[in-house]
Residue, then its C-alpha position, 0 to 999 in steps of 0.5 A: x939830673x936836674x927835675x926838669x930835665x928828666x920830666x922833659x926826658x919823661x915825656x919824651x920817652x912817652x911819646x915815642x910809644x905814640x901820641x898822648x893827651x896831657x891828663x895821659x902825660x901827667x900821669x906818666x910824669x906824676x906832676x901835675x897838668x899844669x907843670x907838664x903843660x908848661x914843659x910841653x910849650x917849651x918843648x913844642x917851642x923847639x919842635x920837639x913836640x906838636x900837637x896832634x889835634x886840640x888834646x893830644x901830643x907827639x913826638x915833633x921833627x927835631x927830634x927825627x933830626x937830631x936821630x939821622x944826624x946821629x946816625x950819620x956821624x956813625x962812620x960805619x954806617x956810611x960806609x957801609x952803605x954802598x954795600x948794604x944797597x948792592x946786597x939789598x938790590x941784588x938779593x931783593x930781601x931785608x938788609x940790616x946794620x947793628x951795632x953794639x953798644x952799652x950792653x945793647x944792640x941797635x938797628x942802625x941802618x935798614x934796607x925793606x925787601x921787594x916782598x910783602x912779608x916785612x920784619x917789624x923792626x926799624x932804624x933804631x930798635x933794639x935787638x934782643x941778644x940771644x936770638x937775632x943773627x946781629x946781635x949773635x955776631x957782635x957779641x961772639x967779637x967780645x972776649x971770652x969773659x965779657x961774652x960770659x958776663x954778657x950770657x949770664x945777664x939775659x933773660x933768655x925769653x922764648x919767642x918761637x920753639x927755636x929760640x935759646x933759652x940758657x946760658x949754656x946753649x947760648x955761649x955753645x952758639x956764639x962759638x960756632x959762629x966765631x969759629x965759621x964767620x957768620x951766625x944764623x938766627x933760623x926762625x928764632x926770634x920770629x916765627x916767620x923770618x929767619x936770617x943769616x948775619x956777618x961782622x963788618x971789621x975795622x982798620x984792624x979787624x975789630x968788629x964794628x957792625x953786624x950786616x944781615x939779610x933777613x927772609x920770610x920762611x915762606x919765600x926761602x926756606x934754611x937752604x936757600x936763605x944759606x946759599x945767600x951766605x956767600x953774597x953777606x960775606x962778600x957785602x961785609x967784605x966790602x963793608x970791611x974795606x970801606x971801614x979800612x980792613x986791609x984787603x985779603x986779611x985772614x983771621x987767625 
């Protein structure tokens, strides 16, 4: 990769926790102020970056652009769209579209809840893989030896006392949810939140996204959150044959 490049690359990927000032940028590149200055006139030329004030920088409009027209070059993402609206409205709680790539899973489409309690996630994060109902969904769709390669890679850090914590458990869980069709983060990630996600199918039933719906504890508790297992089911469904997923169809 050209020095350049991943210094611009750098900055950016500073930004994006928030604004900086050039002595806070220079520092994170390790180059001198006077080389970052010239990769942010060029950057901020191209709206990539602006001013934030006389001595800061933040991330500029270009680069939201490019991000949405991302995102909507995701066919998944646009059709599933009419059914992630209707769940959201119908239920009044969070809806979310992940997918799975490159080892990762991404938050790619967001719906907010009509309640105050909001997760702290957003279009674009990532969510962790051994303890959100999305990534559970997606990586239960692997083949088996890709799921154990994936189980021996994590971390497994502890966010609440429900979280899993090993391999073992790990790969127990996502054969449950294979086995009943949807997974179920219970306050596992999030003290507060727990959530019920489904895998939206392609034109032959390969899984191409997760959609969820996620609710404070406090406003449902496990039961209730569950009784809302036939309403995901029936949005992924519709996702599904948005995604052209014959009507009907089974697993095996």
């Amino acid at each position: 990769m050209s020095q350049s490049v991943d210094r611009a690359l750098t900055l950016l990927d500073e930004l994006a926790g928030g604004q900086r000032t050039l002595d806070q940028l220079a520092h994170r590149a390790g180059v001198h102020k006077s080389t970052v200055l010239r990769l942010l006139r060029t950057l901020e030329a191209r709206r990539y970056v602006q001013r934030a004030g006389r001595h800061h920088y933040r991330l500029g409009t270009t680069l939201f652009e490019l991000a949405y027209r991302a995102l909507d070059e995701r066919d998944v993402r646009r059709a599933a769209e009419p059914a992630a609206r209707e769940l959201n409205a119908a239920t009044g709680h969070t809806v979310h579209l992940a997918s799975y790539e490159d080892g990762e899973v991404i938050y790619v489409d967001k719906y907010e809840s009509r309640h105050n309690v909001r997760m702290y996630s957003r279009i674009g994060r990532r969510a962790p893989l051994h303890c959100t109902a999305v990534a559970k969904v997606l990586l239960a769709a692997l083949p088996d030896g890709e799921r154990h390669r994936v189980a021996a890679t994590i971390g497994y850090p502890r966010f609440t006392a429900n979280t899993i914590t090993g391999p073992d458990a790990f790969l127990a869980e996502l054969a449950r949810v294979a086995e009943r069709g949807y997974a179920v983060d219970d306050a596992e990630h999030e003290d507060v939140i727990h959530c019920v996600a489904a895998p939206v199918r392609g034109p032959r039933g390969e899984v191409l996204a997760a959609l969820s719906l996620s609710v404070p504890r406090v406003v449902l508790d496990l039961d209730g959150l569950l009784e809302l297992v036939p309403a995901l089911l029936g949005a992924a469904d519709q996702a599904s044959a948005e995604c052209g997923w014959p009507a009907n169809t089974k697993e095996n």
